[in-house]
C-alpha positions as CSV (number, residue, x, y, z in Angstrom):
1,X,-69.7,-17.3,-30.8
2,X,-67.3,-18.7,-33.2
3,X,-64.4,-16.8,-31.3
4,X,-65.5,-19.2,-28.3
5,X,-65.8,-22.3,-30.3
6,X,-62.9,-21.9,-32.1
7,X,-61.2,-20.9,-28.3
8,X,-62.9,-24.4,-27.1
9,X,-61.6,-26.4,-30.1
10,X,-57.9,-25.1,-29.3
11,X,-58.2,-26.3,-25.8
12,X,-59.5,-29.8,-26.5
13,X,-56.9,-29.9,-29.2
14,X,-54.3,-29.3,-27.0
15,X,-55.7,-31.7,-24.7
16,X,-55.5,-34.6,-26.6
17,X,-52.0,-33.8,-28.1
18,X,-50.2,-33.6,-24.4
19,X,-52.3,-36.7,-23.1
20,X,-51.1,-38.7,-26.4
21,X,-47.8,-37.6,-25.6
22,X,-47.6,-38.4,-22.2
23,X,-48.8,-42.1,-23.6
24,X,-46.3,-42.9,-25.5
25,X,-43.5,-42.7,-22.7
26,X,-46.1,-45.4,-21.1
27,X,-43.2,-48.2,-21.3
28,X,-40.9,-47.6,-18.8
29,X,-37.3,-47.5,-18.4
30,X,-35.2,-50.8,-19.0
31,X,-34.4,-52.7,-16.4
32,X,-32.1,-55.4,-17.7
33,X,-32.3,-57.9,-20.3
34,X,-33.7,-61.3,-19.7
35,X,-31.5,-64.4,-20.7
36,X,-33.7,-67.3,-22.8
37,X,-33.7,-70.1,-23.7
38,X,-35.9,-71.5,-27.1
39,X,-37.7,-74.1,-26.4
40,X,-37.9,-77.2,-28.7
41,X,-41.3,-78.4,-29.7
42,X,-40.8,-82.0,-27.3
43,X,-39.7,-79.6,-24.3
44,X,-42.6,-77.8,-24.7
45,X,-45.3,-78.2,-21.7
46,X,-48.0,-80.2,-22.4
47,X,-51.0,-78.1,-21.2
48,X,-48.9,-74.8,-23.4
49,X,-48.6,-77.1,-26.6
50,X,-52.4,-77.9,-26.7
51,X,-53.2,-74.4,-26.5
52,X,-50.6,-73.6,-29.5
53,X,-52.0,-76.5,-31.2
54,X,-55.5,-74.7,-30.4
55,X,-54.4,-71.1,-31.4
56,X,-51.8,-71.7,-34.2
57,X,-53.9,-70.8,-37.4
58,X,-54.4,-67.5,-36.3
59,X,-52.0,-65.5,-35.0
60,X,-51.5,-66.2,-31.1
61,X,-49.4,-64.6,-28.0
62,X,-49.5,-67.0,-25.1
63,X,-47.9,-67.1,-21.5
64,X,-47.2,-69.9,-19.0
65,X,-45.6,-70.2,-16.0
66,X,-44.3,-73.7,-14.7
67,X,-41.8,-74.7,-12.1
68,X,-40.6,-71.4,-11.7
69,X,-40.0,-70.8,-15.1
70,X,-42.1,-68.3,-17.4
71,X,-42.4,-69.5,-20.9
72,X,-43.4,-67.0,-23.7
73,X,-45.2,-68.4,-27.0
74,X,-45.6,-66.2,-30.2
75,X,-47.4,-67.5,-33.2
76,X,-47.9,-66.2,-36.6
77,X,-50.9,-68.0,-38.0
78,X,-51.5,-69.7,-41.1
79,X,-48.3,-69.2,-43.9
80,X,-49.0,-70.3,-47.3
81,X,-45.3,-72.1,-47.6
82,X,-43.0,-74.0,-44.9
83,X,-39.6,-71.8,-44.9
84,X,-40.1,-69.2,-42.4
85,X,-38.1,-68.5,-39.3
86,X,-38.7,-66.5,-36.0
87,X,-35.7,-63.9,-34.8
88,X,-36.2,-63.1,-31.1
89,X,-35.1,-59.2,-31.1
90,X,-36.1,-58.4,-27.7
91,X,-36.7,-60.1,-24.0
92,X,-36.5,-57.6,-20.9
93,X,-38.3,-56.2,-17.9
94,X,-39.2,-52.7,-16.6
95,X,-40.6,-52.1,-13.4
96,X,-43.6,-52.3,-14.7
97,X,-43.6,-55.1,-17.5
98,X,-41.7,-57.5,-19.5
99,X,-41.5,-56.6,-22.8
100,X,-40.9,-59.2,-25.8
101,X,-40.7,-58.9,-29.4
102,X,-40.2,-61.3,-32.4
103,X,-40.2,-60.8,-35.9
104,X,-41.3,-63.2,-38.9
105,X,-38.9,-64.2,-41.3
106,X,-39.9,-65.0,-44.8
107,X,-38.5,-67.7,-47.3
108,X,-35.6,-66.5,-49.6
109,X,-35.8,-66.0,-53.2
110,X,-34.4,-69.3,-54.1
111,X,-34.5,-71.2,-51.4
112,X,-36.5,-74.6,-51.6
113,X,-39.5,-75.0,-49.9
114,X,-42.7,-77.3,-49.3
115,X,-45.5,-76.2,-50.5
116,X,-47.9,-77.0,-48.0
117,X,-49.2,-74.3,-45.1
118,X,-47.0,-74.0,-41.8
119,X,-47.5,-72.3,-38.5
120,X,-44.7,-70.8,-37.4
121,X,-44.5,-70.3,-33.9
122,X,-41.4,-69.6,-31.3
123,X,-41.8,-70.7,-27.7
124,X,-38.7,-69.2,-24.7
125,X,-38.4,-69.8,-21.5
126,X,-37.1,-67.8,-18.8
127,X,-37.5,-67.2,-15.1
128,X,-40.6,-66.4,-13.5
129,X,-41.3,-62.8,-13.2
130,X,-45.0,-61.3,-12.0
131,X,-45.1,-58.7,-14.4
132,X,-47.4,-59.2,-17.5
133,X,-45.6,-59.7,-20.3
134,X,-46.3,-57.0,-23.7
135,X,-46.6,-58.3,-27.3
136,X,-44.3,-56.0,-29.7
């Protein structure tokens, strides 16, 4: 009986390891990079700025598509300090999806900032594509 258990317990192993690789290979193949722009805060659409006005305590990830342009909002909550920056690393599509990914920038040692919260946020826009976009 443990000779079948422990036979069981290999297969479901296995099982899980294959389908947890076969997961990860989930994002596709690059299509082609999508050219940006970064939108400034009075460019920004109306209806997309009240919802980052809504959102921007907490962190937020927001699409909106508008005259056949898809803009892309990415929010990172509540900072204790003003000081921090957004670096776009990555805009492009697959066949499947566009993928987007930003990264949070932190204050310098030394550099001067104001003390009060901020809610750093980045909003781009690019062309419209019917693909849902993914977070990274």
């Amino acid at each position: 009986m443990n000779r079948r258990f422990l036979g069981i317990l290999l297969v479901l192993l296995l099982s899980a390891l294959s389908a947890g690789c076969a997961g990860q290979n989930k994002k596709g193949e690059k299509l082609r990079d999508l050219e940006y722009t970064v939108v400034k805060e009075e460019e920004i659409p109306k209806e997309l700025m009240t919802q980052i006005e809504e959102k921007k305590e907490a962190r937020f990830k927001l699409t909106y598509q508008q005259d056949g342009y898809l803009y892309i909002a990415s929010g990172y909550g509540e900072q204790e300090t003003g000081g921090y920056s957004i670096e776009m690393r990555e805009l492009y599509v697959t066949e499947n999806a566009v993928y987007f990914q930003t990264e949070l920038i932190g204050p310098k040692k030394g550099d001067t900032v104001h003390h009060a919260p901020s809610y750093p946020y980045i909003v781009i826009k690019t062309e419209a594509v019917d693909e849902p976009v993914v977070f990274e």
